[in-house]
C-alpha positions in Angstrom: -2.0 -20.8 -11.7 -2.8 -17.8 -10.2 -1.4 -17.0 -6.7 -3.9 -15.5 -3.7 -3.5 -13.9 -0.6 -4.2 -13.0 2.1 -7.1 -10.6 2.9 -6.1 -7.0 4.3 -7.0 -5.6 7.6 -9.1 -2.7 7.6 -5.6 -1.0 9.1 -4.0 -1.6 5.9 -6.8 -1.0 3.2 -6.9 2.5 5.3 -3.3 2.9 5.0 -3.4 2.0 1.2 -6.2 4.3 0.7 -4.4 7.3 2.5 -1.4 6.6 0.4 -3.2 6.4 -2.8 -5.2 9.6 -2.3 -2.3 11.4 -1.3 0.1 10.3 -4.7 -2.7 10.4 -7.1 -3.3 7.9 -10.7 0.6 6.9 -9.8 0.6 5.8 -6.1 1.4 2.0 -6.8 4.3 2.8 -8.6 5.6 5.5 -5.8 4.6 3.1 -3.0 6.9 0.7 -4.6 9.6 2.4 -6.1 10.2 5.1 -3.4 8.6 3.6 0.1 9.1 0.1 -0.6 12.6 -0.1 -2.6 14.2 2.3 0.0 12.0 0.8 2.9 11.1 4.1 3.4 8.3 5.0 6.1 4.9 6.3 5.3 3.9 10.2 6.6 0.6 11.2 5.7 0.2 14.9 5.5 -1.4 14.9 9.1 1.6 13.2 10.3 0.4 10.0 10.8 2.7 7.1 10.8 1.6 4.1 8.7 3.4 1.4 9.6 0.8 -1.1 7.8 2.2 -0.5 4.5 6.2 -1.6 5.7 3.9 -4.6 7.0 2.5 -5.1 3.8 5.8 -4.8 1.6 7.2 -7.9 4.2 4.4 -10.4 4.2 2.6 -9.7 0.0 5.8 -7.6 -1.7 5.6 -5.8 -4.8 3.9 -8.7 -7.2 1.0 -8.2 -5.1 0.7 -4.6 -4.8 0.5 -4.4 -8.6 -2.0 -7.6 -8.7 -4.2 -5.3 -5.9 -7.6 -3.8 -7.0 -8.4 -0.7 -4.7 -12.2 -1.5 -3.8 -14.7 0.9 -5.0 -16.6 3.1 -2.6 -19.8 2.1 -2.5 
């Protein structure tokens, strides 16, 4: 059976977004294996603190992050 969760606040689709733009084709396995592993926080290039994704790594982990579909600008 295939396990859901929760929905994402617009806080923390914006931080995933940000974070994905910024690492490129890559950024789940960066989020996970640099950010998360180390619990590392998130700087965007602006200098922006994104506590949302330390938030995220707590409450959904890494089987989530790689279950995750980045919605589609429309």
């Amino acid at each position: 059976m295939k396990k859901t969760y929760r929905d994402l606040s617009p806080a923390e689709l914006n931080a995933l977004q940000v974070f994905a733009k910024e690492h490129g084709r890559k950024w789940r396995d960066e989020l996970s294996m640099v950010y998360w592993y180390n619990a590392r926080p998130f700087r965007d290039k602006s200098g922006n603190l994104h506590p949302e994704l330390h938030r995220l790594r707590n409450d959904l982990g890494p089987t989530w992050l790689y279950s995750f579909k980045m919605p589609v600008a429309a």
